[in-house]
Steps between C-alpha positions, in 0.01 A plus 500: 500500500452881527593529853806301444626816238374760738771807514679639233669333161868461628623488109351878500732536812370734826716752643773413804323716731203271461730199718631606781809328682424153602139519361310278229290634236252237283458587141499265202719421193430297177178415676649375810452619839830637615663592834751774542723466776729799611804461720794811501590519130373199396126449378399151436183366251350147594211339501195660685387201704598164657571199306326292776187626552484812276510748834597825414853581566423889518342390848783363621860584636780603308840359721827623329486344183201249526145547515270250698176465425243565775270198469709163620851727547684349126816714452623601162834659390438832287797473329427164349143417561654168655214343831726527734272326757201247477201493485549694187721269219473686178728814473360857409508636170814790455452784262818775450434846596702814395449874633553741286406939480303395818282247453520127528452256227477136481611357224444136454532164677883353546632172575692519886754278553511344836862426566552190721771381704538094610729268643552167363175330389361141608467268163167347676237660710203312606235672702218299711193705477264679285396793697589838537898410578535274305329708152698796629821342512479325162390839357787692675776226395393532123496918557867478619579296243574183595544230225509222713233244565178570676244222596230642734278198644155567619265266686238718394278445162518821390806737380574770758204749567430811638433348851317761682224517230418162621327643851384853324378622174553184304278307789275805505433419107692888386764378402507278165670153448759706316684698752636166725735423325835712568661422156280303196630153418764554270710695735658187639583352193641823315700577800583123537368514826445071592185529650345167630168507674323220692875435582528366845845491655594198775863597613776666463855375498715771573850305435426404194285844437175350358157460545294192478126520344199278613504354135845363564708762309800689643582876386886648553527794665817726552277792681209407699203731592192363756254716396202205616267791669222405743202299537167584646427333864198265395244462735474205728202483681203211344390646171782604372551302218146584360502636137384849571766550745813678346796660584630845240849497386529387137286573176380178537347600854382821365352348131315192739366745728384747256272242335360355809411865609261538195252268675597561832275709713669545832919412547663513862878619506699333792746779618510840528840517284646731227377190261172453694359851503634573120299172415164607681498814301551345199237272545274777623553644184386190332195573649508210778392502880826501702622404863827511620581299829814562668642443853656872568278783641624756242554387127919560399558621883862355503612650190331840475394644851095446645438897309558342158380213596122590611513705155571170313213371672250788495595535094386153423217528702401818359515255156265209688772260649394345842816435725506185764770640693638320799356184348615185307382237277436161664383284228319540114213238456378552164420876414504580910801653679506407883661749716652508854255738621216230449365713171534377153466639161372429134809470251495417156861544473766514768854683440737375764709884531725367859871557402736325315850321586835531341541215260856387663515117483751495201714755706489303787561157330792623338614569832529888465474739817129603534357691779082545428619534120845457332768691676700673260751813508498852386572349156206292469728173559439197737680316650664381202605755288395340177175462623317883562117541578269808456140545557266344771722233641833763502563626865768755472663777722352806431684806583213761545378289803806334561318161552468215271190462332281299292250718326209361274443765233503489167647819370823388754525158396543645087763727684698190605411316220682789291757544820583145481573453089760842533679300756534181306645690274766638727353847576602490876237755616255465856147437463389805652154589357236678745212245473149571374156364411156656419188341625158577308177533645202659216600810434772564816866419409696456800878525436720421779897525460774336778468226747399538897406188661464685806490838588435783811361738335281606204453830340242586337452758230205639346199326547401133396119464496566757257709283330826804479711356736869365545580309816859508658632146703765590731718353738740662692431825324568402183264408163509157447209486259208722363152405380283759289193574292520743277857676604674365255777692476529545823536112508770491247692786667482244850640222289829797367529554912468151588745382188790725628417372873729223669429309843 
């Protein structure tokens, strides 16, 4: 693409005064767009954008020696090109660069070598789950290295996806069949990776270190990782179990939905969630007539302040959504939605967006400690320390709020995931990762880095109805979590604050 070689051909080499000190430059080599990093002496050449979703690095942060891309906050090293941090899994191209009578030249791509350091390795890892942990710890244990066995088992139906599609472009029919998967097929089998889907697991027996399967078979294990994710609260009420009613977590949900939606004419989303409000714009997009009925007075109040909040709500009403707020769903009879309030409303199609639990029953019948999710340590490890768990169910201590916490995103649950293999391979280092999720809504991004359950105050810079805006949770004077549109560096410098930050 022409704009991807925009600036000049780095093979022809630009002058040194043209990259200042800790600047980037974009150019192009061999007909590749190319970013030049400069730190001190040393000037860098990797790839120009983000092996995740192709943001442009330039727009970003440069951080000592990584670079983190300024769409969903992946972190590469410039030395090697090595994804340092999820969401991003692929590593950055690496091209040598010389200086020479003033000017500076790359030369060509080179190989890095990533050096890495282990303790001694388990002969048999199984992991339970086929989400974002789980993929992101079987990737990570084949990155280190490790030769051992891997057998990943998945109740789902299909191999692990790119999960946040499922609510956003891939609902909103932009985003083809093609990009959900996070690695084709073959991956598994050429990195003899033992994935089993539609694989349901009954126990675990910790003393003799296996797990049982609903079709009566029994897997070894000498490292354990519960990586088992959440579940979507169904609805309850009479109606529920109607055929147009759905909930939106899998591909499955997604793919079923999507084809009821082409004869649909009017849907009703139950909640005012992340999951909710990501769905109704989707399925405005697909050109339906959408309510959204929810019992709070201000849609995503509790995480992101009543300011942001009445935005969410004026956006998707600006885009033809019609909010129930203060109001829930009674009973579905047929294609009509009864509501508390005594009104009722047409819906072809139902999508049930009211939370989801941590899916903790193996956890808690293999008698591990679990506190509203599996309580583990700053290692990732239960109660058992054979056994760890990352992702959804994982509540860990967190030393930026110095609470323990049980966070359902999905960039932070591939951070564990990754976490999680490097300790099973005796890498003793402290999950410490700032956590992080972006939420879509048309054409508005909002990117929101840290944790604050609760907070006394909030900051607000710039101004959000005109969408340039990054909002500061505080408690006790100090930033426990930002939210922003548009200030996206700004955002990434918060995480660099927050990241260096201890309770």
């Amino acid at each position: 693409m022409a704009e991807d070689l925009a600036g000049p051909d780095l093979k022809q080499g630009i002058a040194v005064s043209m990259l200042a000190d800790g600047a980037t430059l974009t150019g192009h080599a061999d007909g590749e767009p190319v970013l030049l990093v400069r730190q001190g002496a040393e000037i860098f050449a990797v790839g120009a954008h983000c092996t995740h979703y192709h943001g442009a690095l330039a727009d970003g942060l440069v951080a000592g020696d990584t670079v983190r891309c300024p769409l969903h906050h992946a972190c590469f090293d410039l030395r090697t090109g090595e994804a340092l941090r999820a969401p991003a899994i692929d590593p950055l191209a690496c091209w040598s660069v010389v200086a020479r009578e003033g000017k500076i030249f790359v030369t060509g791509k080179r190989t890095a070598t990533v050096h890495r350091i282990g303790g001694a390795s388990p002969e048999k890892i199984v992991i339970i789950g086929g989400g974002a942990a789980g993929f992101a710890a079987a990737e990570m244990l084949r990155r280190e290295k490790y030769t051992g066995s891997i057998v990943m088992l998945s109740d789902d139906e299909a191999p692990p996806i790119d999960r946040p599609n499922v609510s956003k472009d891939y609902l909103a029919g932009t985003a083809p069949e093609e990009w959900m998967p996070l690695r084709p097929d073959d991956f598994y089998s050429e990195n003899k990776i033992d994935l089993r889907l539609n694989a349901n697991v009954t126990a675990i027996d910790r003393k003799g270190r296996s797990v049982s399967l609903a079709d009566g078979g029994k897997i070894a294990y000498d490292r354990l990782l519960l990586a088992t994710g959440a579940e979507p609260i169904r609805l309850t009420i009479p109606g529920a179990q109607l055929p147009h009613i759905h909930v939106l977590r899998t591909l499955k949900d997604s793919r079923t939905i999507i084809v009821q939606a082409k004869t649909a004419k009017q849907a009703v989303v139950m909640g005012a969630s992340f999951i909710g409000l990501e769905a109704a714009a989707a399925l405005r997009n697909l050109g339906l007539e959408v309510h959204v009925v929810a019992p709070e007075k201000i849609p995503l109040e509790r995480v992101l302040g009543p300011e942001m909040g009445k935005f969410v709500r004026a956006l998707h009403e600006e885009h033809g959504v019609i909010f129930h707020l203060e109001d829930v769903a009674t009973a579905i009879e047929g294609n009509l939605v009864k509501l508390r309030s005594g009104g009722t409303l047409q819906a072809d199609l139902v999508i049930a967006g009211i939370g989801v639990r941590p899916r903790i029953g193996l956890a808690e019948q293999a008698g591990l400690a679990t506190d509203r999710g599996v309580t583990v340590n700053a290692y990732l490890e239960t109660s058992d320390p054979n056994i760890l768990a990352a992702g959804d169910i994982a509540r860990w201590p967190d030393p930026h709020t110095g609470e323990n916490i049980r966070v359902e995103h999905w960039v932070l649950a591939q951070r564990q995931g990754q976490a999680a293999a490097r300790v099973m391979l005796g890498q003793r280092e402290a999950f410490e990762a700032v956590p992080f999720f972006w939420s879509q809504h048309y054409d508005v991004a909002i990117n929101y880095t840290g944790h604050a359950e609760k907070w006394d105050a909030l900051v607000i810079e710039g101004d959000i109805a005109a969408r340039d805006c990054l909002l500061r949770y505080k408690r006790g004077g100090r930033t426990l979590a930002v939210a922003s549109i548009a200030r996206d560096v700004a955002n990434l410098q918060a995480e660099i604050v927050m990241e260096a930050e201890r309770a």
